[in-house]
KENUZA-980224 format. One record per residue: residue number from 1; y, z, x of N, C-alpha, C in turn; residue in one letter. Coordinates in nm, 4 decimals. Atoms other than C-alpha are relative to their C-alpha. Example, Ala and Ser with C-alpha at 12.3 -4.5 7.8 and 13.67 -1.06 7.14 Angstrom:
REC  pos      n_py      n_pz      n_px     ca_py     ca_pz     ca_px      c_py      c_pz      c_px  code
REC    1   -0.1190    0.0000    0.0890   -0.4500    0.7800    1.2300    0.1200    0.0000    0.0900     A
REC    2   -0.1190   -0.0060   -0.0820   -0.1060    0.7140    1.3670    0.1090    0.0730   -0.0770     S
//
This chain:
REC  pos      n_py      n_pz      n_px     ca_py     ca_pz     ca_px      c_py      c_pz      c_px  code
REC    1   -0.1252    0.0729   -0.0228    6.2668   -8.0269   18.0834    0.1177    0.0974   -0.0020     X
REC    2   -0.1345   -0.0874   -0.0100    6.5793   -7.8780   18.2075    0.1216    0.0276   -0.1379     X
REC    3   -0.1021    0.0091    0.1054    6.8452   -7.7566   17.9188    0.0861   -0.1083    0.0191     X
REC    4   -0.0795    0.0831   -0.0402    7.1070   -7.9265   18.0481   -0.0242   -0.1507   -0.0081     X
REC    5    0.0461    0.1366    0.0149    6.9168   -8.2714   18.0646   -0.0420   -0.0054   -0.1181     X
REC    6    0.0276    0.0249    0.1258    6.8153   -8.2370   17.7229    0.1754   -0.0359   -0.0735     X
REC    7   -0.1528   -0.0342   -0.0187    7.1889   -8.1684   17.6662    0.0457   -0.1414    0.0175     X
REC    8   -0.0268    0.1580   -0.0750    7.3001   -8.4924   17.8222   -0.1223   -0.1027   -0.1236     X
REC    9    0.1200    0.0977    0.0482    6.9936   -8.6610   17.6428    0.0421    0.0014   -0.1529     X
REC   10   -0.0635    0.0013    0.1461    7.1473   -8.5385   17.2852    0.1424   -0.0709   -0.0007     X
REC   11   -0.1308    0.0472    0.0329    7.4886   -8.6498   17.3593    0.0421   -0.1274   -0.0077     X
REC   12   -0.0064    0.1308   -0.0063    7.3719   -8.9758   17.4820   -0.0199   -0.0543   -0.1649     X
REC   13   -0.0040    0.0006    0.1435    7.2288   -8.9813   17.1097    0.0852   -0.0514   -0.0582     X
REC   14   -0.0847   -0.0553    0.1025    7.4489   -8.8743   16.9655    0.1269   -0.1382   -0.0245     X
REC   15   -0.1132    0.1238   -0.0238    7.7287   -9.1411   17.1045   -0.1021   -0.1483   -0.0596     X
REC   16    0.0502    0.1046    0.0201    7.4892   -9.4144   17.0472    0.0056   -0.0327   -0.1189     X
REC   17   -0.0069    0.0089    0.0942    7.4811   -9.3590   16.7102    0.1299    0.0509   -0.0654     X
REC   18   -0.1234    0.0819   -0.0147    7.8278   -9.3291   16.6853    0.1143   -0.1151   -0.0313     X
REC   19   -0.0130    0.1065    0.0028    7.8728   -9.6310   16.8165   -0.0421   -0.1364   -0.1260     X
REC   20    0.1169    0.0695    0.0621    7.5932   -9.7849   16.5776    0.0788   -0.0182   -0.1122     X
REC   21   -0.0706   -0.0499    0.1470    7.7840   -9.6440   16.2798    0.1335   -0.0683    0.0205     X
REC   22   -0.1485    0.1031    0.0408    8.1037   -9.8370   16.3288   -0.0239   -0.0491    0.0027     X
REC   23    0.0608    0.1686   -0.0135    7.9670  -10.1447   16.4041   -0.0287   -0.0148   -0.1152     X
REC   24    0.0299   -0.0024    0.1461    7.8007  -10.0717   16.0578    0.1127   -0.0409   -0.0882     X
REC   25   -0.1343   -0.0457    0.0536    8.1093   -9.9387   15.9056    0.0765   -0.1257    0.0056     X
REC   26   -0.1101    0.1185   -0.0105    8.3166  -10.2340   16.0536   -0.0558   -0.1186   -0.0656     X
REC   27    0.0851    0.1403    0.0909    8.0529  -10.5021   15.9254    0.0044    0.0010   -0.1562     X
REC   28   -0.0071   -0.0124    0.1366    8.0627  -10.3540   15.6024    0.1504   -0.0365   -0.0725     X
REC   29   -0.1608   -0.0149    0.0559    8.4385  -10.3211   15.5576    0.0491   -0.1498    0.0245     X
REC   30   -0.0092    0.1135    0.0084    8.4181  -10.6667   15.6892   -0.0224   -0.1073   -0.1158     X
REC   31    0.0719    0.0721    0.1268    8.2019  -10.7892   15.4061    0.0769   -0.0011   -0.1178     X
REC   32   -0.0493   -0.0342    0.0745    8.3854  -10.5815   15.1717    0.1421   -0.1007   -0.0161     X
REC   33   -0.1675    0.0929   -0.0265    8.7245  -10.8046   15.2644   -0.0384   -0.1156   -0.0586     X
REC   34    0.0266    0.1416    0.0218    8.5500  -11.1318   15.2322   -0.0342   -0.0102   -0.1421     X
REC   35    0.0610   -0.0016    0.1862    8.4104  -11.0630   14.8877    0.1758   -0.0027   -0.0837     X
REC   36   -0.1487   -0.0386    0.0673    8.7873  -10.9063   14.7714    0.0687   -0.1545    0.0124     X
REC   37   -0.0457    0.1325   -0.0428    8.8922  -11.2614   14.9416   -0.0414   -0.0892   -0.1376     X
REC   38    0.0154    0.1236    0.1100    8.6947  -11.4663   14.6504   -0.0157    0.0215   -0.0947     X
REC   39   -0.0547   -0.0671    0.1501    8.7544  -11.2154   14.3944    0.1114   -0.0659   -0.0753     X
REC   40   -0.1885    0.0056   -0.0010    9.1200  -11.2748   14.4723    0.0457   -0.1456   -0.0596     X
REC   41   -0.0464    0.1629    0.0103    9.1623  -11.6771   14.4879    0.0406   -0.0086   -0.0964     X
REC   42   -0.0796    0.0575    0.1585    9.1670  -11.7598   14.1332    0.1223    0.0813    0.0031     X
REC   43   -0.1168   -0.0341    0.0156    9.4682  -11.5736   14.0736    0.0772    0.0009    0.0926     X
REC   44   -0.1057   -0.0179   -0.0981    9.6228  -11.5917   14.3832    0.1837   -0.0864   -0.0050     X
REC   45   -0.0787    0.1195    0.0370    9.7735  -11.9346   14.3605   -0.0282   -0.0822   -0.1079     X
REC   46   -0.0427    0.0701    0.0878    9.9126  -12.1363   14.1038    0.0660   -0.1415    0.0146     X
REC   47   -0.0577    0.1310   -0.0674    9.9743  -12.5154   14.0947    0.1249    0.0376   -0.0434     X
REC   48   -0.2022    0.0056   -0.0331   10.3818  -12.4094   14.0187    0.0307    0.1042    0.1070     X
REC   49   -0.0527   -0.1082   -0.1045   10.3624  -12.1498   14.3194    0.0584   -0.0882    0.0655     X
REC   50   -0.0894    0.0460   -0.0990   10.6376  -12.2593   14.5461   -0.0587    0.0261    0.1324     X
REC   51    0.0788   -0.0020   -0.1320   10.5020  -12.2867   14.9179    0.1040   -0.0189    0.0945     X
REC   52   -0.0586    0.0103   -0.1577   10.6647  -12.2615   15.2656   -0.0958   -0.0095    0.1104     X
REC   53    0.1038    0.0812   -0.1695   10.5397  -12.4823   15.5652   -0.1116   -0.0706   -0.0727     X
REC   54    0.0815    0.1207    0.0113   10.2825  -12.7039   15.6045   -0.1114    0.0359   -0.1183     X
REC   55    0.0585   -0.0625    0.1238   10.0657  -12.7044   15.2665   -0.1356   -0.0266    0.0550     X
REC   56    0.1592   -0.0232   -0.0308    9.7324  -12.7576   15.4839   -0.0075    0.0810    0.1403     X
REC   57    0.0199   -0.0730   -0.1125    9.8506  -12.4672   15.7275   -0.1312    0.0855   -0.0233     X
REC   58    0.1447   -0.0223    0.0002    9.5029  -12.2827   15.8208   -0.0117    0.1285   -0.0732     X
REC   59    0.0047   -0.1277    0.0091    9.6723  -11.9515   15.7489    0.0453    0.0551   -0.1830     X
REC   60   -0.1147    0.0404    0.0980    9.7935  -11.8875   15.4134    0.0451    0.2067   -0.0326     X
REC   61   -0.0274   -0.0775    0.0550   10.0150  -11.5897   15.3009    0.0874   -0.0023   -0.1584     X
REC   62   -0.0539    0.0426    0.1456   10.0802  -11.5093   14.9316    0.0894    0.1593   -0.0034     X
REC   63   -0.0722   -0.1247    0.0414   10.3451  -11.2574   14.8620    0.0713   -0.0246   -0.1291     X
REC   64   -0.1041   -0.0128    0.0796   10.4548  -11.1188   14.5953    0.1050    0.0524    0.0112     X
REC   65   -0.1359   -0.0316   -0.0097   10.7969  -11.0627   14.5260    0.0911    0.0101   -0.0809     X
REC   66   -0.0792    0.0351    0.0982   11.0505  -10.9009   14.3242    0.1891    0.0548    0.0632     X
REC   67   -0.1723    0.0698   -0.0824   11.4421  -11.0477   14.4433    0.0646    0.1462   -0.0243     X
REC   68   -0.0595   -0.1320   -0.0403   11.5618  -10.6711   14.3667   -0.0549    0.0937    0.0763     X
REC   69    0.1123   -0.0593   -0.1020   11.3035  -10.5365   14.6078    0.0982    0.0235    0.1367     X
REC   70   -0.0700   -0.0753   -0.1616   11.5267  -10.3351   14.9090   -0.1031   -0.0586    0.1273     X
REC   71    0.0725    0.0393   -0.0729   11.1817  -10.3815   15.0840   -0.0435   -0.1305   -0.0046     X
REC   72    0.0448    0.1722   -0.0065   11.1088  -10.7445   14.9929    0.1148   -0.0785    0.1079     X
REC   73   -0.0882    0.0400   -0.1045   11.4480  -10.8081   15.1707   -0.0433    0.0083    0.1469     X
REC   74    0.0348   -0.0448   -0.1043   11.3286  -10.6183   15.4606   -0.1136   -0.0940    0.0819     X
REC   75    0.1032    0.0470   -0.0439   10.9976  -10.7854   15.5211    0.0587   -0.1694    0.0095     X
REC   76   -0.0293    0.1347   -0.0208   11.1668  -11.1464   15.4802   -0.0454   -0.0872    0.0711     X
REC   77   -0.0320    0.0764   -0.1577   11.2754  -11.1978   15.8279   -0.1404    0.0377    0.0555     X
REC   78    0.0932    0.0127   -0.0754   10.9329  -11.0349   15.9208   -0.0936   -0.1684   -0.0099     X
REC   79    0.0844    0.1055    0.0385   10.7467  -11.3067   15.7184    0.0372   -0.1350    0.0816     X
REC   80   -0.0762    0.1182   -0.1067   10.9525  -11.5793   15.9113   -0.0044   -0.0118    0.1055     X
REC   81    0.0317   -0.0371   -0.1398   10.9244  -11.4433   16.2559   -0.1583   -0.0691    0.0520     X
REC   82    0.1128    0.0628   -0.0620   10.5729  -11.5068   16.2168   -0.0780   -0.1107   -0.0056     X
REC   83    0.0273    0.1384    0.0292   10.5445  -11.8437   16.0845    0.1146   -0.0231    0.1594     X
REC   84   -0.0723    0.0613   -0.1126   10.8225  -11.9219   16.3693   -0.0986    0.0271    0.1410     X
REC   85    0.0581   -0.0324   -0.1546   10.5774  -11.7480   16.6584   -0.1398   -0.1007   -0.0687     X
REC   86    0.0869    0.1002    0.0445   10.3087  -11.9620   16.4851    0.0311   -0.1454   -0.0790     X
REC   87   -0.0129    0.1426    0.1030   10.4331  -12.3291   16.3839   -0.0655   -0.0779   -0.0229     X
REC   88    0.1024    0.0706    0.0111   10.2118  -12.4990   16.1849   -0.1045    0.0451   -0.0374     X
REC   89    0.1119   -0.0666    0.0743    9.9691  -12.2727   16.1326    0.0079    0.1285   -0.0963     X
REC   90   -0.0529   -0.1012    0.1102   10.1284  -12.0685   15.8478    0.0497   -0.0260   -0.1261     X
REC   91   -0.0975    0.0139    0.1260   10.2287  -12.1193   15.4646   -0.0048    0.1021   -0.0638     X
REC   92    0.0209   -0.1238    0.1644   10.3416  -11.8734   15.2192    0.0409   -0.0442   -0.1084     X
REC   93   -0.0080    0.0281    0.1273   10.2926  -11.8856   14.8872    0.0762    0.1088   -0.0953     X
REC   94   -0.1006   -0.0658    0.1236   10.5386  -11.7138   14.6539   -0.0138    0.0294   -0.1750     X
REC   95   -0.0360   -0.0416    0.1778   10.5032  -11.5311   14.3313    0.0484    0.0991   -0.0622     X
REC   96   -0.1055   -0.1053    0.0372   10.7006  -11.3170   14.1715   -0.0589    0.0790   -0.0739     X
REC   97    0.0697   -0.1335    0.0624   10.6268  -10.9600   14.0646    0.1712    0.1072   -0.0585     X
REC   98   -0.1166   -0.0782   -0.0301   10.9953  -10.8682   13.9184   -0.0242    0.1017   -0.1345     X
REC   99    0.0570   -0.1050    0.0734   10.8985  -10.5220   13.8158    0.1417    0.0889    0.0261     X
REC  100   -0.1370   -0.0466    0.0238   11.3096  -10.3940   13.8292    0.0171   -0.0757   -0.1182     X
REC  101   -0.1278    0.0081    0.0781   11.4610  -10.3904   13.4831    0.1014   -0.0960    0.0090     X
REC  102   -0.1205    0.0906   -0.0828   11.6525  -10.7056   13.5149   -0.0610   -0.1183    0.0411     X
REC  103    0.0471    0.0670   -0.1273   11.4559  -10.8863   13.8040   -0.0165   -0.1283   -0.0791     X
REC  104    0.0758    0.0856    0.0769   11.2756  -11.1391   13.5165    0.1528   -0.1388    0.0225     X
REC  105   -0.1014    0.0809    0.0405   11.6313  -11.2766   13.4726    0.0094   -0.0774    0.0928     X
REC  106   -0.0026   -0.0190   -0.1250   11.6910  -11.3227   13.8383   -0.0769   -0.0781    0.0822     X
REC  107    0.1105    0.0865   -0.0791   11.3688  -11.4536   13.8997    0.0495   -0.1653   -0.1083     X
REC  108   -0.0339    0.1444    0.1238   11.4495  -11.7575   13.5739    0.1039   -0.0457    0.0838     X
REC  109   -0.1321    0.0606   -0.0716   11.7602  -11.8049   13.7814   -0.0300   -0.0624    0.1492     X
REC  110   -0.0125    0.0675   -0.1483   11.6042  -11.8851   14.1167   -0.1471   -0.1014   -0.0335     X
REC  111    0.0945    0.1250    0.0537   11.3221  -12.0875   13.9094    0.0817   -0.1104   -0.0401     X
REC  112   -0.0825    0.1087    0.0403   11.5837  -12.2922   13.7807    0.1045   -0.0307    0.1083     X
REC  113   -0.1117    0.0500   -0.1304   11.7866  -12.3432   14.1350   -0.1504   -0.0782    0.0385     X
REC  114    0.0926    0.0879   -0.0675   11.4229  -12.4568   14.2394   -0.0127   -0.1406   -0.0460     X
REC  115    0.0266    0.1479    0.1397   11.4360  -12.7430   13.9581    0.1115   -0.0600    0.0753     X
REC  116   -0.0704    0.1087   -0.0300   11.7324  -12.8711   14.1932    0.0071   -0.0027    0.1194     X
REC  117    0.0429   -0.0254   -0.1375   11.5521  -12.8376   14.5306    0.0307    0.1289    0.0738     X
REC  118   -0.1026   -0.1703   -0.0746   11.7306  -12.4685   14.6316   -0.0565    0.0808   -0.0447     X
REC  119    0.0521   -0.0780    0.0228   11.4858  -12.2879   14.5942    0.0406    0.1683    0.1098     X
REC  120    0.0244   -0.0878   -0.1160   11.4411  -12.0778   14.9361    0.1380   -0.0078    0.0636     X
REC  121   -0.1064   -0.0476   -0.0398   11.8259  -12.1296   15.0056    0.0775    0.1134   -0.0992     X
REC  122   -0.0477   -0.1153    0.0968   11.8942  -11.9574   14.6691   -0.0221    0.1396    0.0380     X
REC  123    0.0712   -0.1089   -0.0715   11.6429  -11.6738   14.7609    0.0511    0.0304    0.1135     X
REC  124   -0.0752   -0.0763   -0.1699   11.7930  -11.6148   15.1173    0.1201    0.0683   -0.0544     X
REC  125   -0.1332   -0.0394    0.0528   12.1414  -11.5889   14.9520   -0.0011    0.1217   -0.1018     X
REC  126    0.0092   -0.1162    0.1362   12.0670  -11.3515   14.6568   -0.0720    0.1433    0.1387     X
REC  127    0.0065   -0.1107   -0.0736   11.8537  -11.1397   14.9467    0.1315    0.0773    0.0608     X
REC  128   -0.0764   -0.0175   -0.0918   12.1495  -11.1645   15.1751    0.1266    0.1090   -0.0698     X
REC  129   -0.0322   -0.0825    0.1084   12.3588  -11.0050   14.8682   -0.0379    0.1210   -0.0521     X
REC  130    0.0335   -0.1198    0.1214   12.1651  -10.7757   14.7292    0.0328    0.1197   -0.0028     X
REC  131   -0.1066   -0.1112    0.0292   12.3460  -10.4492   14.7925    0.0795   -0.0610   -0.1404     X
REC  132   -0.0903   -0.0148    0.0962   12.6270  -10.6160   14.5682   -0.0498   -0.0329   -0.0979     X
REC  133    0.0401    0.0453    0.1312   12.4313  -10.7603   14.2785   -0.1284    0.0946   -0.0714     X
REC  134    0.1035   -0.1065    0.0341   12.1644  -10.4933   14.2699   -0.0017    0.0993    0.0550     X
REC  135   -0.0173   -0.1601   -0.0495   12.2987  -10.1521   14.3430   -0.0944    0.1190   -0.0496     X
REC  136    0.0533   -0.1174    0.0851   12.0587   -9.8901   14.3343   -0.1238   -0.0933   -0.0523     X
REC  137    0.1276    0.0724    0.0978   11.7584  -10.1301   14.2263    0.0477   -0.0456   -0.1247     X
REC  138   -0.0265    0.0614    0.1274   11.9625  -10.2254   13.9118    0.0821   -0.1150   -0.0046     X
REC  139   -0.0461    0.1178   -0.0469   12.0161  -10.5788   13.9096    0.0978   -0.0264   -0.1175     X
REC  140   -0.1210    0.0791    0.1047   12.3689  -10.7134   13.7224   -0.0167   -0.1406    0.0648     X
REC  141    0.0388    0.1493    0.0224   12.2983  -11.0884   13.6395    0.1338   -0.0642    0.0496     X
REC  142   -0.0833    0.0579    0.0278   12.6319  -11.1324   13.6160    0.0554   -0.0178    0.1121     X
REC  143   -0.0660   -0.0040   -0.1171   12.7196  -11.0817   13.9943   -0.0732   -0.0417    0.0690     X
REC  144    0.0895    0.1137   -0.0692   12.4391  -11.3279   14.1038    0.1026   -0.0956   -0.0217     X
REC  145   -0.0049    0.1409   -0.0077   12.6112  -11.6429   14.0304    0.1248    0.0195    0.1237     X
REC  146   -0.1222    0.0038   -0.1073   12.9268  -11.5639   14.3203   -0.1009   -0.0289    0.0864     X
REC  147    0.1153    0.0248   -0.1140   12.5874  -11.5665   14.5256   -0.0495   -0.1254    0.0118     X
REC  148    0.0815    0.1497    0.0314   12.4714  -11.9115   14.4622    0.0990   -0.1054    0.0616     X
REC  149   -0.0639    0.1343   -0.0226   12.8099  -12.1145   14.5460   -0.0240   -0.0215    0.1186     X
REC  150   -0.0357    0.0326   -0.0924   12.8540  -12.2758   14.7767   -0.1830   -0.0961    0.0565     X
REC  151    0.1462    0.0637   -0.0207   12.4748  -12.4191   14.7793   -0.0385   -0.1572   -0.0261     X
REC  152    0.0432    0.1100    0.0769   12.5146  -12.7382   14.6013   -0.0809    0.0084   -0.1115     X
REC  153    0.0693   -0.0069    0.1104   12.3567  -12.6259   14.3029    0.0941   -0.0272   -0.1145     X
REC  154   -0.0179    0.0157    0.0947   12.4738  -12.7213   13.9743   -0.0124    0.1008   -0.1041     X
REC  155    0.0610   -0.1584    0.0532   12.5216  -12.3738   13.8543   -0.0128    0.0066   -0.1877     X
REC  156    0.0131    0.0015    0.1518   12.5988  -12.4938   13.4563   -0.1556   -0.0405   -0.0342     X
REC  157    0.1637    0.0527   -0.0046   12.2392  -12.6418   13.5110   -0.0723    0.0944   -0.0239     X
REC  158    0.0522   -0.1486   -0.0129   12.1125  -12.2979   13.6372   -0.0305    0.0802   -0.1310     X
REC  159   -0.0157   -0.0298    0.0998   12.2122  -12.1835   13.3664   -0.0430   -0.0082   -0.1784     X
REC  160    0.0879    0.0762    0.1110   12.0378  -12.3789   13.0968   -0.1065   -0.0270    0.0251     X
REC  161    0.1377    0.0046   -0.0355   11.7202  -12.4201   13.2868   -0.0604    0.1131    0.0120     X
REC  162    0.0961   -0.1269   -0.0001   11.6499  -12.0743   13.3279   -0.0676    0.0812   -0.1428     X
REC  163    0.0737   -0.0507    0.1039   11.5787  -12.0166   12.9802   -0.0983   -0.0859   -0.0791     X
REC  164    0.0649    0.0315    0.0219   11.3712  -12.2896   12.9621   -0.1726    0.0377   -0.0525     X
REC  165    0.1561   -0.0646   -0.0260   10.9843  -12.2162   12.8610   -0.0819   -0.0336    0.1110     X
REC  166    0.0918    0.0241   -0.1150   10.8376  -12.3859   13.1625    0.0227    0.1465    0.0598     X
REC  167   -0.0473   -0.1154   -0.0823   11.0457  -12.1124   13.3608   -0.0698    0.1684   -0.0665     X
REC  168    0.0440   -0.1221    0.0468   10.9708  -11.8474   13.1269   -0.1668    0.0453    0.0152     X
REC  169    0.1530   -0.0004   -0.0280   10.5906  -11.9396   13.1489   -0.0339    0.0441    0.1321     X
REC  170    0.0267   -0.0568   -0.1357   10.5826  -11.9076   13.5290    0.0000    0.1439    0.0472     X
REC  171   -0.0495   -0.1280   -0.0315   10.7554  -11.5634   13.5223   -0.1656    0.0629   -0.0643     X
REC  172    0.0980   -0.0991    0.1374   10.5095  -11.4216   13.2186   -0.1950   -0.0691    0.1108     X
REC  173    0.1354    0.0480   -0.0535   10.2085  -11.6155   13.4538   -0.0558    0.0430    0.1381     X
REC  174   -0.0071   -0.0871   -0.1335   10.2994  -11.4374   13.8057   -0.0109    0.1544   -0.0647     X
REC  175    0.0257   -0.1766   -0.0102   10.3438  -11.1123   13.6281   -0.1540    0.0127   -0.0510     X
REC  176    0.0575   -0.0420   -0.0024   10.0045  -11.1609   13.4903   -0.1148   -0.0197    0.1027     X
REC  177    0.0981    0.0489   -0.1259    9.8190  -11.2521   13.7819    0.0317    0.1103    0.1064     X
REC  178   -0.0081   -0.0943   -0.1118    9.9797  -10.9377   13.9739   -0.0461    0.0794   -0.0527     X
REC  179    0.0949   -0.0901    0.0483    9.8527  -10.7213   13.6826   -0.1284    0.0084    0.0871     X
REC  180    0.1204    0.0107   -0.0696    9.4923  -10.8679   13.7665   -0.0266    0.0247    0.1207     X
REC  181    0.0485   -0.0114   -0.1831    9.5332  -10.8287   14.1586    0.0521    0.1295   -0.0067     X
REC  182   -0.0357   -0.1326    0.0044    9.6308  -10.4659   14.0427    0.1480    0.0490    0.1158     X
REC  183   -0.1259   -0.0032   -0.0643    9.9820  -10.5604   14.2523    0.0986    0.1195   -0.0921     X
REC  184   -0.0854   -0.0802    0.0512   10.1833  -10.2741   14.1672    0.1288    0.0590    0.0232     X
REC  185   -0.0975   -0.0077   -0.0820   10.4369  -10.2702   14.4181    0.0690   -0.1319    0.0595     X
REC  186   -0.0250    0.1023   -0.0665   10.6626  -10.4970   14.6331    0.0553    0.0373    0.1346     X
REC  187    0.0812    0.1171   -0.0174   10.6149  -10.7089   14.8402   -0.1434    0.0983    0.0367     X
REC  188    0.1221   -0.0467   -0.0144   10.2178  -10.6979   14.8259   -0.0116   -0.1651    0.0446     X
REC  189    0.0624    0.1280   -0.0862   10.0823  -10.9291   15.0909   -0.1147   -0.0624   -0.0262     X
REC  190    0.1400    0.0589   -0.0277    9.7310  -11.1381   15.0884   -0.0164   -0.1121    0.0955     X
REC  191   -0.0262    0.1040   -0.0377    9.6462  -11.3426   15.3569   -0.1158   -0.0256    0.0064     X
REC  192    0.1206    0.1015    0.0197    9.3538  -11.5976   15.3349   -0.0606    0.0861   -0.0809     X
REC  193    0.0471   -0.0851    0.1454    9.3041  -11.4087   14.9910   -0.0338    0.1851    0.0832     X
REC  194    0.0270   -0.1092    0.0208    9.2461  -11.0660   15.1654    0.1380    0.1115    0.0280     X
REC  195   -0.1230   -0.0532   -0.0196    9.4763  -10.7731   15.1087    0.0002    0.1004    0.1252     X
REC  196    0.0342   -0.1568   -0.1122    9.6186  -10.5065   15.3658   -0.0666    0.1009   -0.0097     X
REC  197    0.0551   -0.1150    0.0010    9.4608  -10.2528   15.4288    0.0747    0.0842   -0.0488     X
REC  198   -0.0877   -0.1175    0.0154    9.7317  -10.0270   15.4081    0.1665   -0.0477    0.0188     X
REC  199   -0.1239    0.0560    0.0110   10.1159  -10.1222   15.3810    0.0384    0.0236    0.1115     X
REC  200   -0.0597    0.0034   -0.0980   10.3428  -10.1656   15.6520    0.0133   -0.1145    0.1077     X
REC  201    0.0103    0.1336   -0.0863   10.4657  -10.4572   15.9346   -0.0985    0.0613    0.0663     X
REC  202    0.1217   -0.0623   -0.0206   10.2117  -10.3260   16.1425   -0.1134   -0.1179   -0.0707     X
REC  203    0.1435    0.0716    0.0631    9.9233  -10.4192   15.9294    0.0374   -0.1454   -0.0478     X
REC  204    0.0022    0.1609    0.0110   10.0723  -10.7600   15.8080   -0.0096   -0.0522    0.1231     X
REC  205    0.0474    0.1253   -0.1884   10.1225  -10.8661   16.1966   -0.1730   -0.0016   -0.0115     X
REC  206    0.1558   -0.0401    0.0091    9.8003  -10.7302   16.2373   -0.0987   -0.1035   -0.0591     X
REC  207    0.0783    0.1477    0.0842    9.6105  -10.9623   15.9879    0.0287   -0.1116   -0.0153     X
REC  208   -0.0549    0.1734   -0.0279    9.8067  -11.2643   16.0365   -0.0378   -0.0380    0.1443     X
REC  209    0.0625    0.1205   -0.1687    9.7294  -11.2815   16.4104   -0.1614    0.0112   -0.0190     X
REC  210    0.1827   -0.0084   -0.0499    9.3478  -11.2234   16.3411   -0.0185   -0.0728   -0.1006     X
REC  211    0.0398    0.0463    0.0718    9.3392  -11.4421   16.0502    0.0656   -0.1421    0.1047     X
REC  212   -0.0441    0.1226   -0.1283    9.5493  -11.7212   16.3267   -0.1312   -0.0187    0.1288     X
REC  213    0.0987    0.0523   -0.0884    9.3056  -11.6371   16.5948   -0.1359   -0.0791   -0.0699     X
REC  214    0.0723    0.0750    0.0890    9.0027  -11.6829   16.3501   -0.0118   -0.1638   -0.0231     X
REC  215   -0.0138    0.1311    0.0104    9.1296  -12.0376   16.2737    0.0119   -0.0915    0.0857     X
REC  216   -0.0210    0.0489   -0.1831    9.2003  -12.1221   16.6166   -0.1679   -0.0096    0.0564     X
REC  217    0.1335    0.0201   -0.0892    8.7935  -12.0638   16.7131   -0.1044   -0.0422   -0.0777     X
REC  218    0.0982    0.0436    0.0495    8.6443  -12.2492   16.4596    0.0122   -0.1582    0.0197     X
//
């Protein structure tokens, strides 16, 4: 047999297996997701997690989030974009990871705007702020409440509900549930319990449209 055709005859090989080996690779890393997926659940959600959109959308994203987070701001409008290019088939679930010095307070304060329906208008507003109330990642409490008027909230309320223990329980019950999901950063995404691969919009689009198509072909 000619070199050359042997040649050709190894490379075909060679590619075949290759090929063989991702398919592997991808099945595995597949597996590996789905398992991390029902690792994850129990702690994911909580019957006091706050939810956005339909609560039997197919898709679900859980972010954590802590309100002095530069990048939690950032990703917001992504998170919204893609419930808006998908309506209906998207909820996120919300829990707070406020790992800034501060944040705990912050977070008691937009647990206790939720106790008077304002939840997710509070949260927009404090994002929309946050240069002035958290310069530098260091959140002053005291230059949240100019952020809140104008909402219809009952800010003397605010004020007395956030040091409630329900509130305090939720905080002390998200931070330990991000321990356990070894969340160490913010925002840390999961969607239908599995996490990114690797940070960045990018990879959240990424797994939200293949966790949308997914639901779409079953």
């Amino acid at each position: 047999m000619k070199r050359s055709t042997l040649f050709i005859i190894a490379a075909v090989f060679l590619f075949l297996m290759f090929v063989l080996g991702t398919v592997v690779y991808k099945g595995g890393a597949g597996d590996r997701a789905a398992r991390m997926a029902d690792v994850n659940r129990p702690s994911l959600v909580r019957a006091h997690s706050p939810v956005l959109g339909r609560p039997d959308a197919p898709v679900e994203i859980v972010e954590f989030l802590d309100p002095a987070c530069e990048t939690c701001r950032a990703f917001y409008p992504i998170v919204k974009d893609l419930m808006a290019a998908h309506p209906g088939r998207i909820r996120v679930v919300l829990r707070w990871a406020p790992f800034h010095k501060g944040s705990d307070q912050v977070v008691a304060i937009l647990e206790a705007a939720r106790r008077q329906g304002k939840l997710w208008s509070a949260l927009e507003a404090l994002l929309a702020g946050q240069d002035e109330w958290s310069p530098n990642h260091a959140p002053q409490v005291a230059r949240v409440w100019k952020h809140l008027e104008g909402l219809g909230l009952d800010l003397e309320r605010v004020r007395a509900d956030m040091v409630l223990p329900e509130v305090t329980a939720v905080v002390a019950q998200d931070l330990a549930d991000a321990r356990r999901l070894e969340v160490s950063k913010t925002p840390e995404f999961f969607v239908n319990g599995k996490p990114l691969p690797s940070f960045g919009a990018v990879q959240l689009r990424t797994l939200v449209e293949e966790a949308v198509t997914a639901t779409r072909q079953r």
